[in-house]
N, C-alpha and C positions, 0 to 999 in steps of 0.2 A: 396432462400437458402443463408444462412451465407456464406460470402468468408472465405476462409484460406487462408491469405497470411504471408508469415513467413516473420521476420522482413528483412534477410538478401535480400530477393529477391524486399522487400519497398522500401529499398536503392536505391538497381541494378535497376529498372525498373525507380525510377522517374528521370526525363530529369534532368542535373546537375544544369540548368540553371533557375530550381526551388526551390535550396536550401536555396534560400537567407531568407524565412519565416525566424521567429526568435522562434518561442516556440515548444519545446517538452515535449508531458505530458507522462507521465510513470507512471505506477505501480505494486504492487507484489497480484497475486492471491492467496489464501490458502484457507485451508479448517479451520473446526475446530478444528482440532487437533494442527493447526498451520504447516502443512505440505502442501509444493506447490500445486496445482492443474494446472497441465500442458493441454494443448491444449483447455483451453478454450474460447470459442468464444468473440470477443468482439467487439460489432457493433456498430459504431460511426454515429449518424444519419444524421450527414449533410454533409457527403462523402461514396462516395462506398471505401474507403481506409480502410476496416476492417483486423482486425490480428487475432491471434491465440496464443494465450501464451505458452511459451517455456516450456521446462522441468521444470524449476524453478519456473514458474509460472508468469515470467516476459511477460510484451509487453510495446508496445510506439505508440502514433502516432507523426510524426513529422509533421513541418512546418506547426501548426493550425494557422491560423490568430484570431486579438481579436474578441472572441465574447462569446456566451454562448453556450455550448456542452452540448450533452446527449448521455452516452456510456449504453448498456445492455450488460450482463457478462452471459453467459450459458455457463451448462456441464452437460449432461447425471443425474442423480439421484443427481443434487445439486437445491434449489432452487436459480433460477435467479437474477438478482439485477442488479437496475440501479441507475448510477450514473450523479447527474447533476453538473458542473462545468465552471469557467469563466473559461476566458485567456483573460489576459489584454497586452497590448502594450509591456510595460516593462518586460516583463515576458522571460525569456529565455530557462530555464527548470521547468517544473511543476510537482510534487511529489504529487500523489494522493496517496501516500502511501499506505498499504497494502488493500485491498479487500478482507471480508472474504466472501464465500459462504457457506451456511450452509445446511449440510445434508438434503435431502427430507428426510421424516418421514418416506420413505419404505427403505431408502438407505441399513439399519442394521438389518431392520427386516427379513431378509430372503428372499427366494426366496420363491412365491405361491407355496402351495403345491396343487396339484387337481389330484387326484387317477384317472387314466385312464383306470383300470383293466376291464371297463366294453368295453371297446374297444378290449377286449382280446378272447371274443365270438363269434360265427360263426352266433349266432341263430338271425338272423333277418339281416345278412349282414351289411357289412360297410357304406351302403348309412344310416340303421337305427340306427346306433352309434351315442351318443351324445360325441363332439368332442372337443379340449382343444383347445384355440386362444393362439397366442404368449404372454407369460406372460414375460413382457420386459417392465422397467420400463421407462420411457422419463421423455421430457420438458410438453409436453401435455396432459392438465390437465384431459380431457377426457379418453384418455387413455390410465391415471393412473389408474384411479379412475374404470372401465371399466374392466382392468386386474386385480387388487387388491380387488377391491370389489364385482363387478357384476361378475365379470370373475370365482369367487369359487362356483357361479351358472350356470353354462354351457352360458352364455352368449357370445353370439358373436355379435361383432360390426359388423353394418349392413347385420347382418344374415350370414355373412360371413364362410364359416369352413375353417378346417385345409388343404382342398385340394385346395386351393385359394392362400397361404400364402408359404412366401420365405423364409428358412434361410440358410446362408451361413457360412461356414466358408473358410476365403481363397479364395474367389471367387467360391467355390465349394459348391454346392447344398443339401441340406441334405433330399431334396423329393424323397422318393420311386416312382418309374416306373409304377410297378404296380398297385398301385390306385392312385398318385399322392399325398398322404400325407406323414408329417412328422413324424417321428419318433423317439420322445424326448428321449427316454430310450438310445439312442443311445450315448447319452454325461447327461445320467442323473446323480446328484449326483455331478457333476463339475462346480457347484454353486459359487465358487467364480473365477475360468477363464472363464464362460461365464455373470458375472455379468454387466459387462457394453459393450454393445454392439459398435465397431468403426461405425457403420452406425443403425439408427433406421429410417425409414418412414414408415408411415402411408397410409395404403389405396391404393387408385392410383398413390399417390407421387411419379415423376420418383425418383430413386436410381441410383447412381455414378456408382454401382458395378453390377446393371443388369438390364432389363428391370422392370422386376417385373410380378406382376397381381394384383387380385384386394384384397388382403389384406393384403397386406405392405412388406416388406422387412426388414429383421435384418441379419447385417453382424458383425461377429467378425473377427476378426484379432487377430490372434495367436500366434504375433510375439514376444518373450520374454522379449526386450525389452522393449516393450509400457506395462508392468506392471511395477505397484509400486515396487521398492524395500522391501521388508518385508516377513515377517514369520507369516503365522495364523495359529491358532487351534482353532476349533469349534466341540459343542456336540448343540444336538438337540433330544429332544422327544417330541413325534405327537401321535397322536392316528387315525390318518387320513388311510394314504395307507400300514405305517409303524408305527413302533416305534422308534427307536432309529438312529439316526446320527451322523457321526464324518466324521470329516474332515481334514487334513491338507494340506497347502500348501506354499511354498519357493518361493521366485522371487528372486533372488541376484543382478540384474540392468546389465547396462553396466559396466564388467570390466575393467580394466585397460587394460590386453590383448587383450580387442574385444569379449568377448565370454556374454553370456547374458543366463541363465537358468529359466527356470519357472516347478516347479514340484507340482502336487498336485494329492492326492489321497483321497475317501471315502469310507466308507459302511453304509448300508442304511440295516436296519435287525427288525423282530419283526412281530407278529402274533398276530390274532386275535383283532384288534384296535378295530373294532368297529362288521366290518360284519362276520360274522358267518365265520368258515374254510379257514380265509383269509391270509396270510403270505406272507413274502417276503423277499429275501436276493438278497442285492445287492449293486455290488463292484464298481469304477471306477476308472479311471485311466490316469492322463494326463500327458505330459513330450512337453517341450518344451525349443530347443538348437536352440542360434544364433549366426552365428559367422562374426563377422564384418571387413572387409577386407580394408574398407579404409569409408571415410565419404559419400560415393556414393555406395557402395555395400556391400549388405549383402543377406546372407545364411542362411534360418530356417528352422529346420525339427521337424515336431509336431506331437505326438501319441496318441491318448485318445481311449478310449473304455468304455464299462459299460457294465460288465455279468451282469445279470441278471435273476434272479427266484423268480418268481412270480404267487403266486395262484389266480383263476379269482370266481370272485361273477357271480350267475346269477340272469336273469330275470325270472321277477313273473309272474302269473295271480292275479287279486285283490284277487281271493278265497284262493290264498295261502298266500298272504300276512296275510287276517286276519285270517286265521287259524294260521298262523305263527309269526307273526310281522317282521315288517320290516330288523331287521337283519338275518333273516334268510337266505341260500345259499343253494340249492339242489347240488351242486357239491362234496361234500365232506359228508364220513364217518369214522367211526371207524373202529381203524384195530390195532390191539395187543396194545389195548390203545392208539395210538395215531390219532389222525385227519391227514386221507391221503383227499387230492382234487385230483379228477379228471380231473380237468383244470387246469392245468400247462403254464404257459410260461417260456420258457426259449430262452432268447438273446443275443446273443455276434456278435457284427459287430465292430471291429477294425478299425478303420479310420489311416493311414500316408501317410503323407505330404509333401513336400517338397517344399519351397517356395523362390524365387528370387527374393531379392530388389535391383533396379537399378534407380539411381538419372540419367538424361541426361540431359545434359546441365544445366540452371540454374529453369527453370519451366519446365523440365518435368521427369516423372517416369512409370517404367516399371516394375511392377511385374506378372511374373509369379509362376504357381505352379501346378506339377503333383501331384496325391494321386492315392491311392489305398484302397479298401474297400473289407473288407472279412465277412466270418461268419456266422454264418446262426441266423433263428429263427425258434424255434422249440412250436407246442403248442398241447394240449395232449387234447383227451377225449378216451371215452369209444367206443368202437364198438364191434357189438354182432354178430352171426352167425347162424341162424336159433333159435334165442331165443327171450325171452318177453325184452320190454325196460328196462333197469336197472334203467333209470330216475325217483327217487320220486316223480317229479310230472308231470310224462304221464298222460294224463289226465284220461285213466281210472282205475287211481290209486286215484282220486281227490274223495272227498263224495258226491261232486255233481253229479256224472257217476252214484252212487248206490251202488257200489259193497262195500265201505270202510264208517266208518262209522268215525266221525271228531277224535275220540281220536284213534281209528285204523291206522289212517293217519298218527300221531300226530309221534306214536310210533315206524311206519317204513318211516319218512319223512326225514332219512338219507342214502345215498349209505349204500350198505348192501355187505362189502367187503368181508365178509368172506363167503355169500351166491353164490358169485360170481367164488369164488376160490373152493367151494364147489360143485357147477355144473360142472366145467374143469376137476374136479377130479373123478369125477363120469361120465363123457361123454369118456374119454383118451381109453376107447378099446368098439367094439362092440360086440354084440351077439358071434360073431367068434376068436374074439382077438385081431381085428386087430389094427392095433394104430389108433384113431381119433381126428383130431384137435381140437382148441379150440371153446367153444360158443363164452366166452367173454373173452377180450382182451382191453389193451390198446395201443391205435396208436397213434401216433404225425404227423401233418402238416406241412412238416419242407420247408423253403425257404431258399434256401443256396447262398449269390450273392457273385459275384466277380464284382466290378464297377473301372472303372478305367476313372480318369479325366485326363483333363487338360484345365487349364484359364488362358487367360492371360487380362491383365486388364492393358490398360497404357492411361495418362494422361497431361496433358500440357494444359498450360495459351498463349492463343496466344495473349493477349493483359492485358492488368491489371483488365478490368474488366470480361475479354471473358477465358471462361472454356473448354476444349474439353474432353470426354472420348470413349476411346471404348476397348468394351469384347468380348472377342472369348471365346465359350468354347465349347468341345468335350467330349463324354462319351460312352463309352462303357458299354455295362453291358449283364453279363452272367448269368441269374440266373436257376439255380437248382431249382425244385420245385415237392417232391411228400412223400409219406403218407409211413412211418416206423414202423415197431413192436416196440415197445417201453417194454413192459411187457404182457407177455403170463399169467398170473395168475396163474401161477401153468402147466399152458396146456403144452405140449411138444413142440406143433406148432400149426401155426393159417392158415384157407387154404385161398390162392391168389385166388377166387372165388366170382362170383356176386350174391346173395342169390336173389339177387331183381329180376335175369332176368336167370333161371331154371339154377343158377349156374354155367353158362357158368367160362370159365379164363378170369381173366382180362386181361392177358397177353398171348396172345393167340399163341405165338411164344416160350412160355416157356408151356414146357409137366409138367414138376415141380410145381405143385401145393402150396407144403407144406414152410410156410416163418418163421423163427424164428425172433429173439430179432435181430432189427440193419438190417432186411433186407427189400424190399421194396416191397409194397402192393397198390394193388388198381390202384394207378395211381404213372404216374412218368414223366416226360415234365420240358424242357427247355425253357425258354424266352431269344431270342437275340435282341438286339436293339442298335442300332448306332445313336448316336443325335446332332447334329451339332448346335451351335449359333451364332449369332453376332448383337451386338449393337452398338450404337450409338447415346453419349448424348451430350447434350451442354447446359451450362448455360451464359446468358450474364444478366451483372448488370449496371440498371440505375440508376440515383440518385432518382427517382420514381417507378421508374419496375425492377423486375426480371424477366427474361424468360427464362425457361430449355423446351426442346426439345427431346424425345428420342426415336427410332426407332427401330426395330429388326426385324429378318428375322432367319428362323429356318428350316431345316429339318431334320426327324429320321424318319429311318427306323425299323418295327419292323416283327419279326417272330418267330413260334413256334417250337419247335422240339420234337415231342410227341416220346418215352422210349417203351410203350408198344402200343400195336396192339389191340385193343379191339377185345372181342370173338363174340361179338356179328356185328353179318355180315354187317347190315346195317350201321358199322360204322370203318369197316376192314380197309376201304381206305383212312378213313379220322382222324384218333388217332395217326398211326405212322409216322416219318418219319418228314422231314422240310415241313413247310406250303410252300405259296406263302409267297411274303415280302408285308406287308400292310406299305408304305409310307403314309406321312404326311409335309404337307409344312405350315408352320406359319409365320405370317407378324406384325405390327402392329405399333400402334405410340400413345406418349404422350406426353401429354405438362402442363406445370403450368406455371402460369402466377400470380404474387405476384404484387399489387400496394400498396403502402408505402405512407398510408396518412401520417404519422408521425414516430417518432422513436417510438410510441406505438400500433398502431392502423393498418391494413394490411385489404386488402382486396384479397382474395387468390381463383384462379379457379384452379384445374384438370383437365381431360379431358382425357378419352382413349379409346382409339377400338381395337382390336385385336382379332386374333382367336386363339385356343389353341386345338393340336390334344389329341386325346382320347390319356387314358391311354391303359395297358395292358389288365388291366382287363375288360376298354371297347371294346375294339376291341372284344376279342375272348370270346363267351358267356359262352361256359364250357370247358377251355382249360384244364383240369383233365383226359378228356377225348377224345375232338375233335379240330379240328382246324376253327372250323364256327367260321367266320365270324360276329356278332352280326347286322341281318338286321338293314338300315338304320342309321349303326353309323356315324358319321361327327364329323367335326371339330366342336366345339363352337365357337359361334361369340358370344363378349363380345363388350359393348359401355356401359362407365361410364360418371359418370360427378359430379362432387361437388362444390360448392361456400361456400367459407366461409368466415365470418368476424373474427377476432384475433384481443382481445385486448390484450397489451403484457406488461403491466403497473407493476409500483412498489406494487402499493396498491391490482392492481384485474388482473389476468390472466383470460381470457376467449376465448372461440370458440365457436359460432355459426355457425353451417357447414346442408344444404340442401343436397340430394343427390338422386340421379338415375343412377340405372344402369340393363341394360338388360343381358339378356344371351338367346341366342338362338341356335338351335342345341344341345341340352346339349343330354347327355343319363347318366342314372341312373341304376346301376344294384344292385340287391337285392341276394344275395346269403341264403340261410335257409333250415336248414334240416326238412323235413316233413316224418312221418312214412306210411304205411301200412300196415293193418292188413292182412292175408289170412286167410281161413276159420277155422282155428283150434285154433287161435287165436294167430298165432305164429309174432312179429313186423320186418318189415323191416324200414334200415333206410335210405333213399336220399337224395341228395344234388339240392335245386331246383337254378337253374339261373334263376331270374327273371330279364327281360330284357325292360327298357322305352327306346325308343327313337323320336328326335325330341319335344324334350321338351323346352318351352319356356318359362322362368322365370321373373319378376320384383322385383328390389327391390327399393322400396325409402323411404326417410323419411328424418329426421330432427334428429339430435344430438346437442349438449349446453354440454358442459363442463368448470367449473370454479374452481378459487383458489382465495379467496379473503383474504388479510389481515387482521382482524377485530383489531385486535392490533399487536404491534412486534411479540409476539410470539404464538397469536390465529388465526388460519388459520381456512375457511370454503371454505370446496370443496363437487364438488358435479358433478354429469352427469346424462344428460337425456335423454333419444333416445326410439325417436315414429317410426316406422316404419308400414311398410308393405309388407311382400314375400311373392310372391304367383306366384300359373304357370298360365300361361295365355296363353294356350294353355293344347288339348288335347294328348295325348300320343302313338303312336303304342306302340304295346303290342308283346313280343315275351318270350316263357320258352324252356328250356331246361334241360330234368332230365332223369336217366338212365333207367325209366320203358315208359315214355314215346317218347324219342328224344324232337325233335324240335317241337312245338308247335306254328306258329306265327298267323297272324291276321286272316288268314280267319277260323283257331280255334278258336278264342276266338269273333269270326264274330263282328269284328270292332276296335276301338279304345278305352282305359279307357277314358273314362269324368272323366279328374279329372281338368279342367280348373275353376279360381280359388280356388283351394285346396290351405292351406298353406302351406312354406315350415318348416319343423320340424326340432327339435333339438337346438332349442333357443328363449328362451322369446323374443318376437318381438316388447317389450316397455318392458323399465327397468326404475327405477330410483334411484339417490343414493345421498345422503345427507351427507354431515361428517364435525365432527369437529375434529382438532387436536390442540395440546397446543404443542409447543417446548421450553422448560426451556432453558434459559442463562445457567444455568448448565447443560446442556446436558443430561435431559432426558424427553422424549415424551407420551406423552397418545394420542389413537382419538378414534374417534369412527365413524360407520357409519348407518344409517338406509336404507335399501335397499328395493325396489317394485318390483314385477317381474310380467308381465301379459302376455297374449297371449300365450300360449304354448300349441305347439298343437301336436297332435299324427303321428307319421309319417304311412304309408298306405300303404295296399298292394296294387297293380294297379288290380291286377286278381278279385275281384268282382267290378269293375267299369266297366268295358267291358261288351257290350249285352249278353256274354252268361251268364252271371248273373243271368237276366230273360227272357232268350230264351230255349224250349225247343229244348234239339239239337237233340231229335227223329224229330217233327213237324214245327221247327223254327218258334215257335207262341210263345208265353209268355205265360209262367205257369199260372195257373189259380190262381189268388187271386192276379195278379199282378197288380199293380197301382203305379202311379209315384209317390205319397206320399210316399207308403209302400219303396220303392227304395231308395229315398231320405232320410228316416228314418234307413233303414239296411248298407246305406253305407257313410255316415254325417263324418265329420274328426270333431273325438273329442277336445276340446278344455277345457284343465285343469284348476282350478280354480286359481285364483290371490293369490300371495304369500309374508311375508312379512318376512326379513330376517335382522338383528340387526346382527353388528361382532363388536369389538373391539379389539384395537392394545395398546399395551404400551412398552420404551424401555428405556435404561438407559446405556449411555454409561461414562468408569472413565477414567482421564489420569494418570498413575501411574510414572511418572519417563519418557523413552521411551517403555513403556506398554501402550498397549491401551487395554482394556476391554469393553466388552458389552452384555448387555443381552438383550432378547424382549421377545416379546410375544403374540400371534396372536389368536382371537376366534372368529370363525365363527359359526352364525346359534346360537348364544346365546339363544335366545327359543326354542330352540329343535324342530323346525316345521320340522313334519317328513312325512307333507305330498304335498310337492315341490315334483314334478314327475320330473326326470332331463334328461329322457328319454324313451322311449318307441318305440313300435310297433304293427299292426295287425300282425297278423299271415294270412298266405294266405293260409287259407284253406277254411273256406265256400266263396266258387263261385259259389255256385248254389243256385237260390232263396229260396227253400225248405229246402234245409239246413241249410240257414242263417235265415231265419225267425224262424224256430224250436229252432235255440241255441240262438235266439234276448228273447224269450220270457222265458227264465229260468233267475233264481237268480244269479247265475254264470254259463256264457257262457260256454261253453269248449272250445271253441276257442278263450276264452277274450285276449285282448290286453297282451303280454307282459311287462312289466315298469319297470323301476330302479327309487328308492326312493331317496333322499336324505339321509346324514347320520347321520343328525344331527347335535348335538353340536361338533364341534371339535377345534384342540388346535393345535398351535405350538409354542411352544417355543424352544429360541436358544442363547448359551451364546459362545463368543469366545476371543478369546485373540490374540490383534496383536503384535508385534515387529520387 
């Protein structure tokens, strides 16, 4: 890792009795606008004496002796540049005068846009969601190219998801508890304060600011002053998640007074882009005040948020697709002429901050910072009460069942809103008068958290080339979690009752059946958890090695606090009230080790082991309802490892990087609502927990990513990454649903065989080709040709288990069983290979002190609209007889669920700075 050493501490630290060198070279950083570029790196290859350039964009090295030097110049979205230079004898001071760095080609174009709405769905659980990787632009060429290009295809670097990966603001965390992933929407929209990240690493790369795990770290810093001085306004239309954007935002610098302001706000609004009933409105909001007390201390307090509303697309069976084509959404219908959805999200979590800069001594600093985090997220469907599914396509609403015939389907393959408000209204009194609840209703999911941090992060140089850091941080979090009347349809009231299980109360402590709009249903349960950290890094610099070192040690505490008492007896004792505490203790350690054949060329190791305890959601299998325990959960043990070659050259940028890395002890849980019919035909609906544990994974492979010169201003870049994830190992098998309880191994008489199964949710070979042109006039074309292969189906575990094809009257195997026919009913599909073309162009003018610029981004220029970007089984045939019967029709009724790609899409974005 590059040093930062600021010039004034180069002075302070070298012995006096080495000033007598005679040459100092110096120079001025900028960008193309002609405006400083501050802190950027600048590594001088034949000393560890590297700097860091000032606000101005100034640095110096002193006291070189004669001979011939090579400096390299990096900053976050600028392309690199080195410089080679004498110094001769006579030389006293040396004027490399200015240095430009020139914009990378993503620097203007915006931030990736990649619609997440499909993660806003229950039906297939969050392990079967296809997931968003940190789109953060770097030095490495890989990935760049990775996040920008492959990355608008659900691609994840080394199979990686979003519950792997770190972002921080402040030293504070922005991973949710309960499944352990990120949650972008939470500062979406605030595209130009989090456009350049104060810390970007990759992978297992220790980070300054925390331990990390296995898919990198990106830390911002908030501090007002570390923005540009300036005023932007941007507009933006997409046809992608939304349509339209606007943006503004303020930085005023350090005042004269000490005070330092950052403001900026968006909204993000626009329906129907592409996918059928699709819309979204949504705001954000950030402010950030510093007030500087003297050259060694300062005070920032920082506020952002992002409401949020936003309608969700669902997944298909292919028989709906080609009934329907691809953009079609069964979520939404007509209703007094307009398009209502059923699936709703709605988010508002407020993040402030408060953060403590403190300089000590001459190399050390201490920042701390408390925050607080509010707000809930709320997400809506339908739910019925002794009536038929409302869903257009329940399956025996499909033409394949019989009953409907393809243009019958065609015609009622929309929510039918006004049929719905028409049953409530015709149900509201019976035979006698009496008043009666609703059938159908709409509910919402709401998780309401209160998270309260605190980190503290402090630093010091205990020799010139020797680095030390360490982080504490502490977290509380209170979250609220349970299911609301949102809209009765007309109905008076909806009843607090379980249709699934002879309508006992859900709440069996409340004689009050009857719940309107705003009050709570079904379920209702607290998450508590207390989570303790500390690390500890170190980097020391040779004039051929680097070596960082980082450590950490963790414990949290977690427990439940179930609201109602289930009516149903066998579970009286175990719904209400605080659980036991489920502890967790985490340990671990990393190290990189960088050897420096030259000022271009690096040969660079990772290395790390660590365990990581379950989240919330693992631990407790159906906390909605109970307080179990998830048999068999554990810690994960993790053990990485990468080698890579960097070349780091004027002409060509490259990485060559190997890699492995295990996971063992994982658990996976699947959450999916599955119906039931009773004999009159009337549908219930449940919520199943599906439960893996002691799962053991692999991944390796090989990744290359390049940037080559071909001329001044023709750049070819490119990334290619061959992989393999797969489990390598079999799985206990555990469910939990309100008609049946607990279900574990000795029901489902064994373990799923799913040893090597792939892992899903990301092409497991990509590759991506691109050229771009950057005019001396400052404007840009590229383009890029993109591969995607391997992409596979992610899987119920419940027909992989012998009760598959075990009669559970006789525990023999159904008749017509053979390990072919098995091997054929339960095979993890694998999607066909995909070829994906986007192009970028941009154009930026200097007006006076105006900066202007437009871009413009298309993805999926061929319209390939048959890139599956995600899917699932549905985990219903587990019985051999039944899965053979629906193996052998034209459309299963139990086919795979999928999300399409969306096609061609756009963004463009034009803004103005000054």
């Amino acid at each position: 890792m590059i040093k930062k050493l600021s010039l004034i501490s180069l002075f302070t630290l070298l012995p006096a009795s080495y000033y007598y060198a005679q040459t100092t070279v110096y120079a001025y950083v900028k960008g193309q606008d002609g405006k400083p570029v501050e802190r950027a790196e600048v590594d001088l290859e034949q000393s560890v004496d590297d700097v860091t350039a000032d606000k101005i964009g100034y640095f110096q090295f002193v006291d070189l002796k004669p001979g011939h030097y090579l400096i390299t110049i990096t900053k976050p979205n600028f392309d690199s540049k080195i410089v080679e230079f004498d110094v001769t004898a006579d030389e006293k001071r040396k004027d490399l005068g200015v240095i430009v760095l020139n914009n990378s080609s993503a620097t203007d174009a915006g931030v990736v846009v990649i619609d997440d709405s499909a993660n806003d769905t229950e039906d297939g659980g969050s392990a079967m969601q296809p997931t968003v990787g940190l789109l953060s632009s770097g030095r490495d060429a890989f990935q760049n190219v990775s996040a920008f290009e492959l990355g608008a295809y659900w691609f994840r670097p080394r199979g990686v998801d979003n519950r792997f990966e770190d972002v921080l603001f402040n030293g504070v965390s922005m991973s949710k508890n309960d499944d352990g992933r990120i949650d972008f929407s939470n500062w979406g929209g605030l595209n130009d304060v989090t456009r350049y990240p104060y810390e970007n690493v990759d992978n297992i790369t220790p980070s300054e600011y925390t331990f990390g795990n296995l898919g990198g770290v990106v830390y911002y810093n908030t501090r007002a002053s570390s923005y540009r001085k300036q005023t932007s306004l941007a507009y933006s239309f997409t046809n992608r998640s939304y349509l339209h954007r606007a943006m503004a935002t303020y930085n005023s610098g350090m005042t004269k007074n000490g005070w330092a302001f950052t403001f900026s706000g968006s909204r993000r609004w626009g329906d129907n882009a592409i996918i059928d009933g699709v819309y979204q409105d949504a705001y954000a909001y950030f402010a950030s005040v510093e007030k500087k007390f003297s050259e060694r201390h300062s005070i920032n307090f920082t506020g952002f948020g992002s409401p949020t509303y936003r309608a969700s697309n669902a997944p298909n069976t292919q028989e709906v697709y080609d009934l329907m084509g691809k953009n079609y959404n069964s979520y939404w219908g007509w209703q007094d002429g307009e398009q209502r959805n059923s699936r709703i999200r709605k988010v508002f979590e407020p993040m402030f901050m408060l953060t403590d800069y403190l300089k000590i001594g001459k190399n050390s600093n201490w920042t701390n910072t408390v925050s607080y985090q509010i707000g809930s997220d709320a997400r809506s469907r339908l739910d019925w009460f002794h009536a038929a599914d409302p869903n257009p396509t329940y399956y025996r609403k499909l033409p394949s069942y019989g009953l409907l015939t393809a243009d019958e389907f065609r015609a009622q393959a929309q929510i039918d809103w006004n049929s719905l408000y028409q049953a409530n209204y015709l149900n509201k009194k019976d035979m006698y008068g009496n008043d009666r609840g609703a059938v159908y209703s709409l509910v919402e999911d709401v998780n309401r958290d209160k998270t309260f941090n605190f980190t503290s992060h402090f630093d010091t140089r205990l020799k010139d080339n020797w680095k030390l850091n360490i982080n504490f941080n502490y977290q509380n979090l209170k979250s609220d979690n349970f299911r609301r009347i949102k809209d009765l349809l007309g109905a008076n009231f909806a009843y607090n009752l379980n249709a699934f299980n002879n309508d006992v109360r859900y709440n069996a402590d409340d004689e009050n059946v009857e719940v309107k709009v705003g009050d709570r249903t079904q379920y209702s349960y607290e998450f508590i958890r207390n989570h303790y950290s500390l690390n500890v890094s170190s980097e020391v610099d040779f004039n051929k090695f680097n070596i960082v070192a980082s450590i950490f040690s963790s414990y949290s505490e977690s427990q439940r606090d179930g609201h109602f008492r289930s009516g149903l007896a066998r579970f009286a004792d175990n719904s209400k009230g605080k659980s036991s505490i489920y502890d967790a203790l985490d340990a671990g350690l990393k190290a990189k080790v960088t050897y420096k054949i030259n000022g271009k060329n690096f040969i660079v190791y990772n290395g790390a082991f660590f365990s990581l305890a379950p989240t919330l959601n693992e631990i407790y299998i159906n906390p909605r309802m109970v307080d179990y325990v998830t048999p068999g959960v554990k810690n994960q043990i993790i053990n990485s490892n990468d080698l890579s070659y960097i070349m780091r050259g004027q002409v060509v940028k490259l990485r060559l990087t190997g890699f492995y890395t295990t996971i063992s002890n994982s658990t996976e849980i699947a959450r999916y609502y599955a119906d039931a019919t009773d004999a009159v035909g009337t549908s219930f609906n449940t919520l199943v927990n599906e439960a893996m544990t002691g799962l053991d994974k692999r991944y390796m492979g090989v990744e290359l990513g390049y940037d080559i010169k071909i001329t001044p201003t023709l750049n070819a870049t490119g990334a290619a990454s061959i992989g393999e994830y797969k489990f390598t190992s079999n799985a206990n098998v555990s469910t939990f649903d309100d008609l049946n309880g607990f279900r574990g191994e000795e029901f489902w008489k064994g373990q799923a065989n799913i040893k090597n199964y792939k892992v899903a949710g990301t092409p497991q070979k990509a590759f991506s080709f691109g050229l771009k042109y950057n005019s001396p006039k400052y404007w840009w074309v590229g383009a890029s040709a993109n591969y995607l292969m391997d992409q596979y189906l992610d899987f119920s575990a419940l027909n992989k288990t012998p009760y598959m094809y075990l009669d559970p009257y006789t525990n023999d195997p159904y008749a017509g069983v053979t390990p072919e026919l098995i091997q054929q009913l339960t095979a993890q599909k694998k999607f066909d290979d995909q070829f994906m073309l986007n192009a970028n162009a941009g154009k930026s003018f200097l007006i006076g002190k105006y900066r202007m610029g437009i871009s413009v981004s298309v993805n999926n220029i061929l319209n390939n609209r048959n890139y599956v970007t995600g899917g699932f089984e549905q985990g219903r045939n587990v019985r051999f007889p039944d899965a053979l019967a629906d193996s052998n029709k034209e459309y299963p009724a139990f086919a795979p669920k999928l999300w399409y790609d969306r096609g061609t899409t756009f963004f463009t974005n034009v803004y103005l700075r000054f």
